[in-house]
Every structure is written in structure tokens, then in C-alpha cells.
LOVOGU-992281 format. One record per residue (C-alpha): residue in one letter; x, y, z. Coordinates in Angstrom, 3 decimals, decimal comma. Example, Ala and Ser with C-alpha at 12.3 -4.5 7.8 and 13.67 -1.06 7.14 Angstrom:
# LOVOGU-992281
> aa;c1;c2;c3
> A;12,300;-4,500;7,800
> S;13,670;-1,060;7,140
This chain:
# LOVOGU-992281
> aa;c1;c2;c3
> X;0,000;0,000;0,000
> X;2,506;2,228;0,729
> X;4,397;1,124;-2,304
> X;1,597;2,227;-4,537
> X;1,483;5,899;-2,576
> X;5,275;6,143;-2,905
> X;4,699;5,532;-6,874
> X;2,155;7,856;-7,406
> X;3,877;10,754;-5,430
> X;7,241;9,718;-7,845
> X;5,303;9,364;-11,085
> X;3,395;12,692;-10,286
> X;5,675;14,775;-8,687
> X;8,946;13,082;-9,138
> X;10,873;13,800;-5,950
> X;14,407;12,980;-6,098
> X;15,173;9,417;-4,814
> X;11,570;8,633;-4,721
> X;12,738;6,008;-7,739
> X;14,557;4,063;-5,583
> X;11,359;2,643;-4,557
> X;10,941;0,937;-7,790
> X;13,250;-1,499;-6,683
> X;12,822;-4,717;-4,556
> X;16,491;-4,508;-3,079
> X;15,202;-1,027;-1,457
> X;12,067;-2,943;-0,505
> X;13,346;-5,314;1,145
> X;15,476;-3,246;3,521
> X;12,452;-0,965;4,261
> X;9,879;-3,898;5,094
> X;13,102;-5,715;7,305
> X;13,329;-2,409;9,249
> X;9,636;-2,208;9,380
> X;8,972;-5,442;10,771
> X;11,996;-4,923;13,245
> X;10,973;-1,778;14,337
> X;7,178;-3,309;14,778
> X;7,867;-6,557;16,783
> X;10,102;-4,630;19,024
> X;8,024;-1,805;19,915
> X;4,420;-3,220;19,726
> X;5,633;-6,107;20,830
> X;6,544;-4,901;24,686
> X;3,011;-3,250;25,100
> X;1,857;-6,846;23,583
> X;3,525;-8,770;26,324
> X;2,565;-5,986;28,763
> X;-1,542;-6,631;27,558
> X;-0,619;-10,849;28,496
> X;0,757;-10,424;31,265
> X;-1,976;-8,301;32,663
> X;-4,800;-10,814;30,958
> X;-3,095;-13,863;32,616
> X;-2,399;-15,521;29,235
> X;0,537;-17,519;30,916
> X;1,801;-21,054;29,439
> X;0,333;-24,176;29,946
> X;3,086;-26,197;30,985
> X;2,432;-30,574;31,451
> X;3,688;-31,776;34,837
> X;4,297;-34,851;33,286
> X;6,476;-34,301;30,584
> X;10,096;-34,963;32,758
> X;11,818;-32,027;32,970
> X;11,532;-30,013;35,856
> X;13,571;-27,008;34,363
> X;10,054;-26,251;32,101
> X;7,914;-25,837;35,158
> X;9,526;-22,703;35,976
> X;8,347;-21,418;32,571
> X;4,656;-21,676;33,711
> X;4,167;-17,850;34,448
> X;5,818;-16,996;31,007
> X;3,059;-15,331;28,895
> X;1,575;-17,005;25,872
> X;0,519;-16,376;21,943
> X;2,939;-13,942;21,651
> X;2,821;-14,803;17,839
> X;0,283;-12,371;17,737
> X;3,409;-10,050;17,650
> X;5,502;-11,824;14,581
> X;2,191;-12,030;12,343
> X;1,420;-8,057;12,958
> X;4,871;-7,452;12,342
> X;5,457;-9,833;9,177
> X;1,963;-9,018;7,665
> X;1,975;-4,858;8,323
> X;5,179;-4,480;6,171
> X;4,380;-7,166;3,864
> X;0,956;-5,292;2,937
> X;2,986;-1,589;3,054
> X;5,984;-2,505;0,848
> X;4,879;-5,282;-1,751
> X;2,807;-4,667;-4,675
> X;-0,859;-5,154;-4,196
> X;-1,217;-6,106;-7,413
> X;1,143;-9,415;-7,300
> X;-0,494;-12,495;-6,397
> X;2,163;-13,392;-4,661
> X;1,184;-10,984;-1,847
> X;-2,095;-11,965;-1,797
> X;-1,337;-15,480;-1,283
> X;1,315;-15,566;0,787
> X;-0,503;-12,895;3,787
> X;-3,877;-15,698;3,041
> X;-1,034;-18,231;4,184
> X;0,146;-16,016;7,843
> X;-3,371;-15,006;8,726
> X;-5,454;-18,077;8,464
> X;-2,862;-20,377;9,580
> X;-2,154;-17,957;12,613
> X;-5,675;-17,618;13,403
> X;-6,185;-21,593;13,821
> X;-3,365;-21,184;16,009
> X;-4,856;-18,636;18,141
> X;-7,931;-20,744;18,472
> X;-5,914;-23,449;20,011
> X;-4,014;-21,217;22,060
> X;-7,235;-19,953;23,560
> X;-8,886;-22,986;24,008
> X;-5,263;-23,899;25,896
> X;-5,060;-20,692;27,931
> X;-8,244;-18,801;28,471
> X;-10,670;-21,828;28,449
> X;-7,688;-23,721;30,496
> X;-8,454;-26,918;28,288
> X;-5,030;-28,163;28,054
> X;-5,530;-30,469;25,103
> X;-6,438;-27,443;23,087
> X;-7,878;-27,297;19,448
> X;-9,005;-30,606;18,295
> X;-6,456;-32,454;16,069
> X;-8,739;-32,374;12,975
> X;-9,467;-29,335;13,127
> X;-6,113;-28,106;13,082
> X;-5,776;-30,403;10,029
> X;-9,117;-28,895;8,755
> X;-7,538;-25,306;8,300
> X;-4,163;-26,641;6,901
> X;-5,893;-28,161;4,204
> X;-7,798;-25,625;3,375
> X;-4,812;-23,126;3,076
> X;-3,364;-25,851;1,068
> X;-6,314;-26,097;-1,266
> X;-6,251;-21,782;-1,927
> X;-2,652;-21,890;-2,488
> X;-2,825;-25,087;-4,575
> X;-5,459;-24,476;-6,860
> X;-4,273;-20,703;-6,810
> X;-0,932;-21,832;-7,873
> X;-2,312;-24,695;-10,177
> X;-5,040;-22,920;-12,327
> X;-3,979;-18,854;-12,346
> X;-3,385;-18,077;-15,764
> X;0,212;-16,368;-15,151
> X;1,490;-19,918;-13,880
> X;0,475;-21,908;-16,569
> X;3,700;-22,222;-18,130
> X;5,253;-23,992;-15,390
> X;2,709;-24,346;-12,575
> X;3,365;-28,311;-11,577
> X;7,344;-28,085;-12,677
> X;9,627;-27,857;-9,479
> X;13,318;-27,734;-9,489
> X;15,354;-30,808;-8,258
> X;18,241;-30,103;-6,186
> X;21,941;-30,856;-7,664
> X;20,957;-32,157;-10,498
> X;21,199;-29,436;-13,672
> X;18,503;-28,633;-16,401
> X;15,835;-31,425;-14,094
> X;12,556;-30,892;-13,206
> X;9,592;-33,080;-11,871
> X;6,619;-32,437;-13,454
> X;3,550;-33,525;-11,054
> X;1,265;-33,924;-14,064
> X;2,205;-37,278;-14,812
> X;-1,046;-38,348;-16,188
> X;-1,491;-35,110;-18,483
> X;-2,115;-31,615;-17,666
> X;-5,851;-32,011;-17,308
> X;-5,638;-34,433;-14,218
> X;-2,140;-32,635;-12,767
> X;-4,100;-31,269;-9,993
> X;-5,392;-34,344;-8,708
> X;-1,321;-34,972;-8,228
> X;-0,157;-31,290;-7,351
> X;-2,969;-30,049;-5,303
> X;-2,314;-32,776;-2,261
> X;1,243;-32,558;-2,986
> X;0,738;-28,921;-1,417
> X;-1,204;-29,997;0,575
> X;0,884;-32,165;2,321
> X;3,724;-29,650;2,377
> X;1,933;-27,044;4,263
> X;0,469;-29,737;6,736
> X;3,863;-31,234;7,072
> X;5,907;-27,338;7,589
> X;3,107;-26,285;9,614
> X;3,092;-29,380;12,033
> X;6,711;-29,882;11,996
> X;7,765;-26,022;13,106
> X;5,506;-26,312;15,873
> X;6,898;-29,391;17,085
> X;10,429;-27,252;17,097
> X;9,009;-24,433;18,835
> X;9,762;-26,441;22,417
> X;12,849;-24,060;23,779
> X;13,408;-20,366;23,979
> X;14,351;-18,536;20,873
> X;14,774;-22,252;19,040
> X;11,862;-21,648;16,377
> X;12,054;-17,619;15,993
> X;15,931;-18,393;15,181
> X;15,968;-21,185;12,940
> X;12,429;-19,561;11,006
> X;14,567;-16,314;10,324
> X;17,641;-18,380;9,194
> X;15,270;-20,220;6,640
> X;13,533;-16,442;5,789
> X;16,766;-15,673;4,511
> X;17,714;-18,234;2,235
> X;14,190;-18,833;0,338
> X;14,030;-14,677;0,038
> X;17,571;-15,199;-1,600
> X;16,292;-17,826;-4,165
> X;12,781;-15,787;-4,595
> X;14,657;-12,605;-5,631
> X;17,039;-14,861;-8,235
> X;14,282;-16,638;-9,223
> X;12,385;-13,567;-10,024
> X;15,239;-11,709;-12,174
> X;15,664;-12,816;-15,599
> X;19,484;-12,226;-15,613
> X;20,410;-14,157;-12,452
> X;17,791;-16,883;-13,069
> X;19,712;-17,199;-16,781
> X;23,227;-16,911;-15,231
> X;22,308;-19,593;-12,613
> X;20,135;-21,625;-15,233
> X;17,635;-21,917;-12,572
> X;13,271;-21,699;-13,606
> X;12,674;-18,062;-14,124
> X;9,679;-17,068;-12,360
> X;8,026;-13,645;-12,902
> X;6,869;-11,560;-9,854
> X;8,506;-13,966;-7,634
> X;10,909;-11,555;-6,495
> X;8,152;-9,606;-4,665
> X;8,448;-13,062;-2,060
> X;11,544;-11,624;-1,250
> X;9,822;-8,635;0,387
> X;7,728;-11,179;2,819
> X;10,991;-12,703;3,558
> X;12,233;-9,968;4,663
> X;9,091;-8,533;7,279
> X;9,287;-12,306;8,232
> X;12,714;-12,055;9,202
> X;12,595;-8,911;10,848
> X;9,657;-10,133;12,654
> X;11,190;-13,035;14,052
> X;14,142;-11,240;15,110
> X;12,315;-8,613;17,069
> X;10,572;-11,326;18,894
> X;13,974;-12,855;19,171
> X;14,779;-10,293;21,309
> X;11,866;-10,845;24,008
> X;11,981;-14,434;23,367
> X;15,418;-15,518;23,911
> X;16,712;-17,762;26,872
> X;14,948;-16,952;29,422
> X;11,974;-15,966;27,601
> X;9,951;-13,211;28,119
> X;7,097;-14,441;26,129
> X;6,405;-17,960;24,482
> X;4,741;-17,320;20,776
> X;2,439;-20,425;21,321
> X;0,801;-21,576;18,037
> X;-0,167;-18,551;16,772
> X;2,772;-18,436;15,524
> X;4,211;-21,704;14,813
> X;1,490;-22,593;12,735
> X;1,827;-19,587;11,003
> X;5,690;-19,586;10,258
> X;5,702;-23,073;9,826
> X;3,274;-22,865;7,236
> X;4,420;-19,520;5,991
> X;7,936;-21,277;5,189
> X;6,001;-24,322;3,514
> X;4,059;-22,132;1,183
> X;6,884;-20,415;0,139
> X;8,822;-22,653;-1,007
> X;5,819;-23,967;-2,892
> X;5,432;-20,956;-4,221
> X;9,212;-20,673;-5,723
> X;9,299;-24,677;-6,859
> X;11,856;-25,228;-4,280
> X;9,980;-27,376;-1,832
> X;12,189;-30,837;-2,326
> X;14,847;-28,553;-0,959
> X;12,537;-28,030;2,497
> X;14,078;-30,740;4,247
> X;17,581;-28,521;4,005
> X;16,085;-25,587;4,322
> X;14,420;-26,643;7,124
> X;16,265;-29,376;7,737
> X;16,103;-28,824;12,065
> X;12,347;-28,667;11,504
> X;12,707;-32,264;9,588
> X;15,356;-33,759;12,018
> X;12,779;-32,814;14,947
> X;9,758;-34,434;13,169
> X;11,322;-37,283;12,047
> X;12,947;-38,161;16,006
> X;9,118;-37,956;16,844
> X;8,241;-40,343;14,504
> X;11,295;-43,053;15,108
> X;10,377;-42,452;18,838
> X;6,787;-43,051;18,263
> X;7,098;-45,551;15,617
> X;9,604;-47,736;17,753
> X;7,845;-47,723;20,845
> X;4,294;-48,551;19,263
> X;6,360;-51,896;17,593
> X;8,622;-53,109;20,884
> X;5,165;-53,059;22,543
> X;3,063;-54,988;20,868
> X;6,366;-57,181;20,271
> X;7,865;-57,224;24,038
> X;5,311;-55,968;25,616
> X;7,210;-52,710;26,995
> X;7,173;-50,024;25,005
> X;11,135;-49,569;24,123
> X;12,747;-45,681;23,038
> X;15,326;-44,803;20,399
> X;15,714;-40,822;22,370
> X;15,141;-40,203;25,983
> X;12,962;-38,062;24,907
> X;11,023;-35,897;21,985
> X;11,607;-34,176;19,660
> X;14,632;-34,319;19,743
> X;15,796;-31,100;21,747
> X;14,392;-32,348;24,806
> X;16,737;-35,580;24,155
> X;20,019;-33,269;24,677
> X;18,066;-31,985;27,768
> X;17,979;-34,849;29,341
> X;21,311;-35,471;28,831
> X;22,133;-32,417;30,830
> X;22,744;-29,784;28,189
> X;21,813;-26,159;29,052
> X;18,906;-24,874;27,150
> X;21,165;-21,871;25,507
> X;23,707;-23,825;24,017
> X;21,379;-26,579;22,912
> X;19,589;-23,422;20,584
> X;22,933;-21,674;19,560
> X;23,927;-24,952;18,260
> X;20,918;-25,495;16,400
> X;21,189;-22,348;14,829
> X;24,679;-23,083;13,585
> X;23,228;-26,167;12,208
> X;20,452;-24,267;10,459
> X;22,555;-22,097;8,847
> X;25,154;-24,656;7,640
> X;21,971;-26,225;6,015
> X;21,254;-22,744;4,535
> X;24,510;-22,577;3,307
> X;24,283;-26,048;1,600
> X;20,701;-25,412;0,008
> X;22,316;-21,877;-1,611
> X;25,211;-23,973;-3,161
> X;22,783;-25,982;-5,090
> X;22,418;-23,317;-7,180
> X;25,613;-23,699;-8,663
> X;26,634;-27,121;-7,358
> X;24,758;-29,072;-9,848
């Protein structure tokens, strides 16, 4: 919105340096400031407004680890604060006319406001079970639906809307029309589906320490607004020999609020946390990330990207998975961790809650690292 009034001021009156605006590198650096400036700022009188409303953490007294119980006065669905401050400068500094924003903002809002449901159920209604499973998978799928029939049947994505890229290998795409283009939805439509679901369900599984899931979401922020603003220039997606994708670059803008976002919330939600983001916002990043990546054909390069989000879903499911069979088989339930996901293992194992979520980071962004070099390691 503010974009658009910037524009029309340059294109009527023609202020010097109002040009600069025209481009999504000055963009970018407005909406991270924006969102920075937001999360900080609103964000105090937000925790203020919990605190004063009670919204405090439910914390189980029966999950093993005494060191969380001291977390139980800790204020709640502070992801109010990241979606205000990802959506506000997404809607001031991207075009309004790109479906991109449009799609991307359906993604934060819906997804955040299932989210605050459950947190509410949780915190005011003191139900600690929350939102109903199924209905959490309700709203997932119907964000995946809008995105993937947005995606699937907009005319401006014809050309390549059920192409994504492959990582490391050069010139090689998967095509989820394998039947023909008149059934590829009935392939790429679930396949989105699923992503969102999966992202969405897997982030809030990671948000289980202070600062763990606001950290690692910025870290993946950055790298898919790098390959959205590549993607969406015609001379770097040539020089790269990567799918050029018009408009996409505007993404890069929503990476950008979303990072500054999550680093202004960093800053109240570090170890020890002054406010727990609950899922209002997991839900919302998680998914957030997921459509992205959707959105740029990059999503088989997710479990890099995102690769602490993956490692902590998949210990759930070994755990899980392994204790169901040595039951049925033994008896006794058997574990592969002492506990999950997998950050609580390394708790139990005696490792402080700060360096367990500094070295996650540094594992997030070696995996960032890794994901950029496929664009030239190929």
C-alpha cells in the first residue's frame, strides 16, 4: 500500500530518490526495518496486555523435565506479535497487485488464526488439550487447497505451474502432471497440501525451547528470500540456469518482514523468555515457510532448508514408531531418544537450554549454506 502511494507521489511529482522505490532490493530493507521496528516496539506493550490478561503457558507436569515448570508464568501467543509485524510491512511494501502478496498474507493469517484458536482454548478456556487435532488439520488443508489451486489454475502460472526444481541435479525438473495436464491437480494439489500440513506441524513441534523456532524460522527467511529474488530476475535466473519465475521476487519482500519479525521477537523471546509465541505463531511460520517454497518450486529442498524442523519431526516419529512396535512385540514399550523431539533428548542429557539453541542455529545455517550452493553445485 505504501508502495503504490510512494509511486504515485514519484510518477506525479517526481521527488528525487523517490525512484529508488521501484526497486525490490530497497524494498526489502524498508519492510526488514519495518517489521523490526514493529515486533520490538508493539511487541513490549503486547507482552505488557498478556501479562496483565493472565495468558501464561500451559506447561504438562508430566512431561520430565523439571527445568520447564519454571516457565509456567511466562506469557503465551505472543505470535500475535511476529504475524502483525510480518503481515503490516508485507501489505505496506509489496505490490498489491502481485499475487504473490495476496497469497502468501492468506497463508500467515489463516494459519495464525487456527493457532490462536488453540491457544485460547489452551489458555483462556484452560483446556489443556487445546484445538481438536482435525481441526487443526481442517484449516491446513484448506490453506493448502487456496494456495494449490491458486498456484495450479492462475493463468500467469500456466507455463510452469506443476514443474519444481530438483536439487543438484542441472537442467531437471519433476513435473507432477504425470497423467497429463488435465488431471495434474489431482497430483499437485495434495502434494501442497501435504507440504503445508507437514511445515506447519513440523515447526511447531520445534518451537519447544526459547528462541529455538524464531531463530531457525529467520535463518530459513533468509535463504528462500535469496532464491525468490534470483528466481524472479531474468538475468540471475539465466546466469544460474535456474526456472525463471516472474513476480517472484516480490516473495523476497515477505521474507524480509518475516525475518525482521522473528528477530524482534527474538529479542523478548530468547533464553529466558519473556514471552512464548504459542501456536499462533508456529502454525503460522511453519506454514508460511512451507508455502513459500511452494510458491518458488523449491519445496524438495525443504528438508535442508528446514532441515532442524525435519530432524525434529522425524525423532518424533522413530520415537513413536519404535515404541508402538517393541510393545506390541515385548510388551514394553522400548525408546530410540530419551525423549522428543529431539531437543528435549540433549536436555535430558544435561545440556543447558542456551547452548542446545545456539547450536541449532549453527546447524540451520550450515543447512542454509548447503541449500544456496545448489544453485551452482549441480
Amino acid at each position: 500500500m505504501l508502495y503504490e502511494l510512494l509511486a504515485w507521489i514519484n510518477d506525479v511529482i517526481n521527488p528525487p530518490g523517490f525512484g529508488a522505490f521501484d526497486y525490490i532490493t530497497t524494498r526489502t530493507a524498508f519492510a526488514a526495518a519495518t517489521a523490526l521496528l514493529i515486533s520490538l516496539f508493539i511487541g513490549k506493550k503486547i507482552i505488557h496486555w498478556l501479562q496483565k490478561m493472565q495468558l501464561k503457558e500451559v506447561i504438562r507436569d508430566d512431561i520430565g523435565l523439571n527445568t520447564h515448570l519454571a516457565k509456567a508464568d511466562t506469557p503465551t501467543m505472543g505470535g500475535v506479535i511476529i504475524i502483525l509485524a510480518t503481515v503490516i510491512p508485507a501489505l505496506l511494501w509489496m505490490r498489491i497487485d502481485s499475487i504473490y502478496t495476496w497469497m502468501i498474507v492468506f497463508v500467515v493469517i489463516v494459519l495464525g488464526g487456527v493457532g490462536f484458536i488453540d491457544d485460547y482454548i489452551k489458555v483462556v478456556q484452560k483446556d489443556k488439550s487445546g484445538l481438536h487435532g482435525w481441526f487443526k488439520i481442517i484449516g491446513q488443508v484448506f490453506v493448502g487447497v487456496v494456495i494449490g489451486a491458486t498456484l495450479y489454475f492462475w493463468p500467469a502460472f500456466q507455463e510452469y505451474n506443476t514443474l519444481t526444481t530438483v536439487p543438484f541435479l542441472k537442467e531437471v525438473n519433476i513435473d507432477y502432471a504425470f497423467f497429463g495436464e488435465s488431471t495434474g491437480w489431482l497430483i499437485y494439489i495434495p502434494v501442497v497440501i501435504f507440504i503445508i500440513t507437514a511445515v506447519s506441524n513440523a515447526a511447531n513441534l520445534t518451537d519447544g525451547l526459547d528462541g529455538l523456532l524464531s531463530g531457525t524460522s529467520a535463518i530459513a527467511g533468509i535463504i528462500l528470500g535469496i532464491f525468490a529474488y534470483v528466481s524472479g530476475r531474468v538475468d540471475f535466473s539465466s546466469f544460474l540456469n535456474i526456472m525463471y519465475l516472474p513476480g517472484s521476487g516480490e516473495l523476497t519482500i515477505f521474507a524480509a518482514s518475516l525475518v525482521g519479525a522473528c528477530l524482534g521477537f527474538l529479542w523478548y523471546n530468547s533464553y529466558p523468555a519473556s514471552v512464548f509465541m504459542g501456536d499462533t505463531g508456529s502454525l503460522a511460520l511453519g506454514g508460511a515457510l512451507g508455502a513459500f517454497a511452494v510458491m518458488i518450486h523449491k519445496e524438495l529442498l525443504l528438508p535442508i532448508i528446514c532441515g532442524i524442523f525435519f530432524v525434529e519431526t522425524v525423532s518424533v516419529i522413530i520415537q513413536t514408531t519404535w515404541f508402538k512396535y517393541t510393545k506390541r512385540k515385548y510388551g514394553e514399550g522400548r525408546r530410540v531418544f530419551l525423549m522428543t523431539p529431539i531437543h528435549h533428548h540433549f536436555e535430558k542429557q544435561g545440556w543447558p537450554e542456551s547452548k542446545i539453541v545456539v547450536r541449532f542455529w549453527i546447524i540451520a545455517i550450515l543447512l542454509g549454506i548447503i541449500s544456496l550452493l545448489t544453485l551452482k553445485l549441480r
